[in-house]
C-alpha positions in Angstrom: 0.0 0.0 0.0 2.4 2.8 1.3 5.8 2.6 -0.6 7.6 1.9 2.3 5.3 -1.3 2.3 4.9 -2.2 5.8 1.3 -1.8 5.9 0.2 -4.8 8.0 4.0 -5.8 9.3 5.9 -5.4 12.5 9.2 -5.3 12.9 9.8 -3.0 15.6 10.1 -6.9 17.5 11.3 -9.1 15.2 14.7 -10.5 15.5 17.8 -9.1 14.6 20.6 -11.2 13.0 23.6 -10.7 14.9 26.7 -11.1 12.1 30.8 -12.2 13.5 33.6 -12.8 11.6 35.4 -14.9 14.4 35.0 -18.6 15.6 33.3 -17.6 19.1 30.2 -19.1 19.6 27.5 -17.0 18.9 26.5 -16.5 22.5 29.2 -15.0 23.3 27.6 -12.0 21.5 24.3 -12.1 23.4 23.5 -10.0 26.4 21.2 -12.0 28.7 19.5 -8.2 29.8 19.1 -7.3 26.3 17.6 -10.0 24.3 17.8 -9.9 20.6 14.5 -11.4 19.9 10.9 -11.3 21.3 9.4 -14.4 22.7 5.8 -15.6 22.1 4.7 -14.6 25.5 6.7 -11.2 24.9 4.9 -10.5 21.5 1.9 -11.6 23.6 2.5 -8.8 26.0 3.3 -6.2 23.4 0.1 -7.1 21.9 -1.6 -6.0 25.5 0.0 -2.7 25.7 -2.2 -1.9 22.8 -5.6 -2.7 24.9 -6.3 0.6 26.6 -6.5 2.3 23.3 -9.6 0.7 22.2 -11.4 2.8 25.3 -8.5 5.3 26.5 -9.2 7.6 22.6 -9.9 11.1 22.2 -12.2 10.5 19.1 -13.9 7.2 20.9 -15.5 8.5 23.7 -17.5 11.5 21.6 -19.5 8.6 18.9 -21.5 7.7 21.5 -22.1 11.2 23.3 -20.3 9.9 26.5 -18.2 13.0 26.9 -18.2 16.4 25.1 -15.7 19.2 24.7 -15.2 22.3 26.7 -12.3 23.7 24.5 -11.6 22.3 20.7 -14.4 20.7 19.4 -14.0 19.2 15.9 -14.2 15.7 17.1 -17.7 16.1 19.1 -18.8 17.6 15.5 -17.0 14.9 13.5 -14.8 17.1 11.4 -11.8 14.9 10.0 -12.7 11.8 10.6 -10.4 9.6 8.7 -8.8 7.5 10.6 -6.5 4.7 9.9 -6.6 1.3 10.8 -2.6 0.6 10.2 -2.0 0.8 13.6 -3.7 -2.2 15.0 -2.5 -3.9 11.9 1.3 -3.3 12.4 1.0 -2.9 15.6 -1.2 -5.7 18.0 -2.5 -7.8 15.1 1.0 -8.9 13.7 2.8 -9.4 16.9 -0.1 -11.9 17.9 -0.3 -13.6 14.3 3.9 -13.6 14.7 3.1 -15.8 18.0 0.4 -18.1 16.0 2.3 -18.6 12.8 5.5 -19.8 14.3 4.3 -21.9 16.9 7.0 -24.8 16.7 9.4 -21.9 17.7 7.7 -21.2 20.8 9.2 -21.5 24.5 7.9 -24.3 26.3 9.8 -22.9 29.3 7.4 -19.7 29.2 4.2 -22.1 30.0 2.3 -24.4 27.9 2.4 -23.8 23.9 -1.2 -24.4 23.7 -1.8 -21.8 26.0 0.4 -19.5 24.6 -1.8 -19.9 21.1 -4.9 -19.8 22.8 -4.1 -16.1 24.2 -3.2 -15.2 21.0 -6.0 -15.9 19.7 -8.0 -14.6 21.8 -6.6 -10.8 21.8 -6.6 -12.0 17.9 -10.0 -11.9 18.0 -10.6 -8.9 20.1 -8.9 -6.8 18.4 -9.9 -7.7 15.0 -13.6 -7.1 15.9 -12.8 -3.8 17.1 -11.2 -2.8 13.4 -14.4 -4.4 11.6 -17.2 -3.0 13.9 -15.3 0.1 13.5 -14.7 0.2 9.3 -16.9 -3.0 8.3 -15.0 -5.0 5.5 -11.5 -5.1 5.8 -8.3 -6.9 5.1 -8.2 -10.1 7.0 -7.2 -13.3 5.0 -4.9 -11.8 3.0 -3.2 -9.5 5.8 0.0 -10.0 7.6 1.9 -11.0 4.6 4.0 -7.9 4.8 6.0 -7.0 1.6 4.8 -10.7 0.1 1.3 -8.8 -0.6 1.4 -4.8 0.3 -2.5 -4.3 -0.9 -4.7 -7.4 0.6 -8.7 -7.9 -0.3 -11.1 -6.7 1.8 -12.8 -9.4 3.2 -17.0 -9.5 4.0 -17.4 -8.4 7.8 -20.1 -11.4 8.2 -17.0 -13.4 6.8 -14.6 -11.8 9.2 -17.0 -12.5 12.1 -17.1 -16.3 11.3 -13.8 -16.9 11.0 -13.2 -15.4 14.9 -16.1 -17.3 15.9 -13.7 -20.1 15.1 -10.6 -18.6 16.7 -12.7 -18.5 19.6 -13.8 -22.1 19.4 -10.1 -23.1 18.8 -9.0 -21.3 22.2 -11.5 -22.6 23.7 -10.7 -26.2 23.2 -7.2 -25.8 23.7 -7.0 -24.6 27.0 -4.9 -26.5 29.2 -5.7 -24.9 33.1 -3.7 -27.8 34.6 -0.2 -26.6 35.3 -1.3 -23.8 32.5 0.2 -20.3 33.8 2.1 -18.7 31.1 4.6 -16.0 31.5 4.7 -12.2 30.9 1.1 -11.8 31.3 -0.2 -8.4 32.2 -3.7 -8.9 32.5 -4.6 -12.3 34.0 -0.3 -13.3 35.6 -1.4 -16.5 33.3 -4.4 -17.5 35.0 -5.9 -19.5 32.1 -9.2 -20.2 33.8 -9.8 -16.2 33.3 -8.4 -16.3 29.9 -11.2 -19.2 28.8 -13.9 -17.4 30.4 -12.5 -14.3 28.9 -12.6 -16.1 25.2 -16.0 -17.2 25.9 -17.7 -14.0 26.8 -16.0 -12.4 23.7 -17.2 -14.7 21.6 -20.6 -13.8 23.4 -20.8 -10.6 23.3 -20.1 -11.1 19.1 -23.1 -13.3 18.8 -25.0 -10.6 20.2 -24.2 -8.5 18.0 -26.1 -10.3 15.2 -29.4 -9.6 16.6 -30.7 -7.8 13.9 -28.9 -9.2 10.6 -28.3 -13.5 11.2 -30.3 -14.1 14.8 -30.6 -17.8 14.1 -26.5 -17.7 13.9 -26.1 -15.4 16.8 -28.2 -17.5 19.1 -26.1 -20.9 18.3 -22.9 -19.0 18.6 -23.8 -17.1 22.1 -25.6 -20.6 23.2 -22.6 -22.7 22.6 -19.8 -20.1 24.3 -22.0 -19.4 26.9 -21.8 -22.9 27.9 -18.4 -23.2 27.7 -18.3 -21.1 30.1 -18.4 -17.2 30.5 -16.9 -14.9 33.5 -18.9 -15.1 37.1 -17.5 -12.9 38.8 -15.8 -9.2 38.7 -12.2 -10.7 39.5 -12.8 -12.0 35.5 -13.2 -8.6 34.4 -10.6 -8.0 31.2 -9.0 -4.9 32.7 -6.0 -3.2 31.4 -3.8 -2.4 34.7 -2.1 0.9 34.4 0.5 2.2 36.6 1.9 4.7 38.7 4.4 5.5 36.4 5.3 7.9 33.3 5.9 4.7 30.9 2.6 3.0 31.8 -0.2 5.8 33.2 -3.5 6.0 32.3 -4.3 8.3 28.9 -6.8 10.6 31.1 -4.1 11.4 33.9 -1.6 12.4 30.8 -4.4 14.8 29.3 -5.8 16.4 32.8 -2.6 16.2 35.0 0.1 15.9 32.9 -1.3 18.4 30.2 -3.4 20.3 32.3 -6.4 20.1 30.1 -9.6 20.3 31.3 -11.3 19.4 27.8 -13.3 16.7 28.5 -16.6 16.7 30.3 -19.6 14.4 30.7 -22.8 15.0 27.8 -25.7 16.3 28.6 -27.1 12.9 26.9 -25.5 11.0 30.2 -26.2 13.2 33.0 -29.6 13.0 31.7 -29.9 9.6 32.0 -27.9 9.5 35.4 -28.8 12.6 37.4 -32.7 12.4 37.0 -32.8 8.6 38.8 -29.5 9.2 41.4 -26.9 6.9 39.7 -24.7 6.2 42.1 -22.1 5.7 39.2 -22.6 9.4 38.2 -20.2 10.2 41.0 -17.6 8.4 39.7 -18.0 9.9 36.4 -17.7 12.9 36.2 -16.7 15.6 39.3 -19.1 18.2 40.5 -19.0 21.3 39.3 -18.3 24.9 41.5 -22.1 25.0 42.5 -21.5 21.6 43.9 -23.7 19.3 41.5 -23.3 17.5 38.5 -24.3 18.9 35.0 -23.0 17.8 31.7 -22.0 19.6 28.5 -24.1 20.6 25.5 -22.3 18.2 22.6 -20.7 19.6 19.5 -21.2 23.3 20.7 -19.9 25.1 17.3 -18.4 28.0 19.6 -16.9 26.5 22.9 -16.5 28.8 25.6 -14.4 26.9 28.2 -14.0 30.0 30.9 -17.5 29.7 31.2 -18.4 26.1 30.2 -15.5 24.4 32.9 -17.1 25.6 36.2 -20.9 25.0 35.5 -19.9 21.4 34.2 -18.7 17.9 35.5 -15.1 17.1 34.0 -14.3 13.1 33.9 -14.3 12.0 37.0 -11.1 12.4 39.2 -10.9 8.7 40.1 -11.3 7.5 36.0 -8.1 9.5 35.7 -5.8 8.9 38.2 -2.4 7.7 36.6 -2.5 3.9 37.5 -6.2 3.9 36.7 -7.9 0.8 35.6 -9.5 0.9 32.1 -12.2 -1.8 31.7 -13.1 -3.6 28.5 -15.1 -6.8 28.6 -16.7 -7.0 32.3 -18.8 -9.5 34.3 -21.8 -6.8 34.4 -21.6 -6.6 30.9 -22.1 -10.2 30.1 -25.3 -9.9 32.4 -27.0 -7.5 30.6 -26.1 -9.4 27.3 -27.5 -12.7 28.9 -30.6 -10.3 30.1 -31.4 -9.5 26.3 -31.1 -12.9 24.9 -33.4 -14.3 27.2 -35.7 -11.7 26.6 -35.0 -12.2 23.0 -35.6 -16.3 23.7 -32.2 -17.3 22.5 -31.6 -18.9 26.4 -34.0 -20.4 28.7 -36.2 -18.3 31.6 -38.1 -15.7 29.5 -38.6 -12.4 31.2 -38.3 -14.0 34.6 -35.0 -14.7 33.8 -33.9 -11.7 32.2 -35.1 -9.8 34.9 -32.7 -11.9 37.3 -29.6 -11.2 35.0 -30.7 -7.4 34.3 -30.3 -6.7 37.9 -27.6 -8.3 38.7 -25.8 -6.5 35.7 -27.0 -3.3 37.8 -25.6 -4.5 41.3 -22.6 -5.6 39.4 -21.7 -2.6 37.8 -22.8 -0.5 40.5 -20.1 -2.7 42.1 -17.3 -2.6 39.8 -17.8 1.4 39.6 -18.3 2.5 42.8 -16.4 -0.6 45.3 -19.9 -1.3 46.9 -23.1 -2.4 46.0 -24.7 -1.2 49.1 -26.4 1.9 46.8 -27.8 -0.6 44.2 -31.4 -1.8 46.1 -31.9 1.9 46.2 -31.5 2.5 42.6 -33.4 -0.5 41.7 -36.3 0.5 43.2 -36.4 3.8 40.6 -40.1 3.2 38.8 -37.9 3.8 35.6 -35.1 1.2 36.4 -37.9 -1.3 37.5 -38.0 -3.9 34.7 -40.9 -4.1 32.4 -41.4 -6.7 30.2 -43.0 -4.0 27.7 -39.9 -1.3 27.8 -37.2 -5.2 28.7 -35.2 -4.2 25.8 -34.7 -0.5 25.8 -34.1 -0.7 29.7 -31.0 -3.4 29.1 -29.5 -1.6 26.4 -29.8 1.9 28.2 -28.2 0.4 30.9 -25.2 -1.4 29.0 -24.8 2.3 27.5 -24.5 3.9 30.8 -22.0 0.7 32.2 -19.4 0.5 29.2 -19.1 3.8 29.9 -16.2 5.5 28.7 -15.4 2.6 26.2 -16.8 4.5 23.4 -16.5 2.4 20.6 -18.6 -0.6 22.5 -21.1 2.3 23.2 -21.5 3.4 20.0 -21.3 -0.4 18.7 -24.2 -1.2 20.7 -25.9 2.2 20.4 -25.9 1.4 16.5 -27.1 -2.3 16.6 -29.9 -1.4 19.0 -30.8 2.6 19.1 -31.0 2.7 22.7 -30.8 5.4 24.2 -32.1 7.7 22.0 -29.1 10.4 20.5 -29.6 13.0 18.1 -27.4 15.2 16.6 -27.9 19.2 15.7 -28.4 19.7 12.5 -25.2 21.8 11.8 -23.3 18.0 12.9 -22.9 15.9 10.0 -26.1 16.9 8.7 -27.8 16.0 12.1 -27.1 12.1 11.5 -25.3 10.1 14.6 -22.3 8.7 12.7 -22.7 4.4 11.7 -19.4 3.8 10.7 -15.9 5.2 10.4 -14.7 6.2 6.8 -11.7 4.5 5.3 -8.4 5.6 5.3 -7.2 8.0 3.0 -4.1 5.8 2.6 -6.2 3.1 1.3 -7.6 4.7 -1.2 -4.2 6.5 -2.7 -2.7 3.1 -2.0 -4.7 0.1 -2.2 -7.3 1.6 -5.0 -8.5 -1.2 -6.8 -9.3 -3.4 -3.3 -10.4 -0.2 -1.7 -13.0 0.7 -4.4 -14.1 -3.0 -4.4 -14.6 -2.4 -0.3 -16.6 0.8 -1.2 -19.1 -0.6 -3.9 -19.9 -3.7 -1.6 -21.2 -1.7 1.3 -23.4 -3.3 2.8 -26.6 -1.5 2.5 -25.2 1.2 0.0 -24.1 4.4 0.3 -20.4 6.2 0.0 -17.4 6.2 2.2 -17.9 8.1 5.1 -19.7 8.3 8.3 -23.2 8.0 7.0 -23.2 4.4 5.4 -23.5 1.2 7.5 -20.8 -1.9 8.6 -22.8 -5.7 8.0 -24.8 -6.2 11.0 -26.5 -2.5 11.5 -29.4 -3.5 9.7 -31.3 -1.0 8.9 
């Protein structure tokens, strides 16, 4: 694609061939503290460095109206929005697929090979369903080949989507937990027990996703993981663990602390939903502001006034942004709420008693994760609006998945797309007043990689051109 052609290659951590012109053995040349090559689990790691990016984005959070902007506002009124996907290609993806396609060189010594895979292919999988929930059909099959093939195919999302059903699958089976810890691990120290649940509720949370366009798939995919087992606590949480540190602090620390920028403050879209039934969670969001409450932001303003703005609004909460912060990606509360929909949508046993039992428990549990108790949550439950209604089921489960994911933005506005809950509109100054369905390709593609790029473009899905407007596989319209 790009001249320098390593679109869809890493080699910041491949190895490097050490040459001599004497007869010492070649050891003699290699520092022990220094190693000239990366190891599966240490390509494994690299990979996980990348995970707080998916959430931890300055364009992410504002697709879903979870945070709007006191100061520069292009990205709450989706100016410039071509990004490009060549960093998780180059970056996560090839490191893991480095791991999974020299597997006979892997370190026994460093835990089980079979485990080592599995992770792989699970953070495989995640990531690669961020890219294509994000862009739709991209390269996939025909990626990672480096400077062998510089412009890969696009492939079909629903394509894409099948093929990590079965990287899934094959992690799943693979698993060894007996005498399974694997090295190097950042978020689970090579608990593999967490890492199969992990894989399962991935692979869940996909199915869902194909509600609308290929149910009868969707509810043999999220049946079968879910009884592999899915996470059951919490401690299962997929977490990235930051630290109190310059190399490793949290992205919101950098921008408030470190930057002293105050940009970011909640939506008036989420305070709306929070403030009016006393979410305890809305605490933890965002900060009060000088009167002593909690208001959010108008989003997109077209003229931002931040000396005024800043004091009448809540900024992202203090404890979100702390340098060693947490940032949570797949979570026990949110597998509840998915299990909540599918048995209201039949795909598992119980009906509406049943979804009722995992709707609330995806309340206490989030309430939970987000505030360290769950001592507020009977309170909250007791809201006539919170109270689950087998008429309003639905809308209720998705509104609160919207408010827990919170600040993942791009699971927000995944699930904001596939089910329209909550309701979001747009002025009509903002990209014509439509919520955004997808993010355009990148420019580099099309300079690039025409030919696949316009092939891409003229199979969309449900029509349309390359930008914000027209829709990835499973937003049915």
């Amino acid at each position: 694609m790009k001249k320098h052609l390593l679109k869809y290659i890493l080699f910041a951590l491949t190895p490097i061939a050490v040459a001599s012109c004497t007869n010492f053995d070649d050891s003699y040349y290699e520092n022990p503290n220094k190693p000239s090559k990366a190891s599966g689990t240490q390509l494994i790691a690299n990979a996980q460095f990348f995970l707080p990016n998916l959430s931890s984005s300055a364009y992410g959070v504002h697709y879903p109206q979870y945070l709007s902007l006191t100061t520069y506002t292009d990205n709450t009124r989706f100016i410039a929005q071509n990004f490009d996907f060549e960093t998780w290609y180059v970056g996560p993806l090839m490191n893991l697929e480095d791991v999974l396609s020299k597997q006979e060189a892997l370190d026994a010594n460093e835990g089980p090979v079979a485990n080592q895979v599995a992770v792989a292919k699970i953070l495989k999988a995640f990531f690669m369903w961020n890219v294509t929930d994000r862009w739709g059909d991209v390269p996939y099959t025909e990626a990672f080949r480096g400077t062998a093939l510089p412009n890969p195919k696009y492939d079909k999302q629903e394509d894409i989507y099948k093929a990590l059903f079965t990287l899934l699958d094959e992690a799943n089976a693979a698993i060894v937990l007996t005498n399974g810890t694997i090295k190097n691990d950042i978020i689970y120290k090579g608990d593999m027990s967490k890492w199969k649940k992990l894989g399962n509720s991935i692979h869940m949370l996909m199915a869902l996703r194909l509600s609308k366009v290929n149910p009868t798939l969707g509810k043999a995919e999220f049946e079968k993981a879910m009884q592999a087992g899915d996470m059951t606590a919490n401690a299962d949480n997929l977490s990235y663990p930051h630290l109190a540190q310059a190399a490793h602090q949290n992205f919101w620390y950098n921008s408030f602390t470190v930057l002293k920028r105050n940009w970011y403050a909640l939506s008036e879209a989420l305070v709306n939903l929070m403030l009016p039934q006393e979410d305890p969670r809305l605490a933890i969001y965002g900060d009060k502001n000088a009167a002593g409450g909690y208001a959010g932001l108008a989003f997109g303003k077209a003229v931002p006034n931040p000396d005024v703005d800043i004091p009448k609004v809540s900024l992202l909460g203090a404890g979100i942004r702390n340098q060693d912060s947490p940032v949570p990606l797949v979570t026990y509360a949110q597998l509840q709420f998915a299990k909540a929909e599918a048995a209201k949508l039949g795909w598992i046993a119980g009906g509406d008693a049943q979804a009722k039992t995992y709707y609330e428990t995806g309340i206490k549990e989030s309430i939970k994760q987000w505030t360290g108790s769950d001592a507020s949550a009977a309170g909250y439950l007791a809201k006539p609006a919170i109270v689950y209604s087998p008429a309003k089921a639905l809308e209720q489960i998705a509104t609160q998945r919207y408010i827990h994911v919170f600040p993942y933005g791009y699971e927000g506005w995944a699930e904001w797309r596939r089910t329209g809950y909550p309701v979001l509109t747009l002025a009509s100054d903002i990209n014509g007043g439509k919520m955004p369905r997808r993010d355009g390709y990148p420019l580099s593609e099309a300079a690039n990689n025409k030919a696949n790029y316009e092939a891409a473009v003229s199979a969309l899905p449900y029509g349309g051109e390359d930008n914000l407007n027209s829709r990835v596989w499973w937003d049915k319209p």
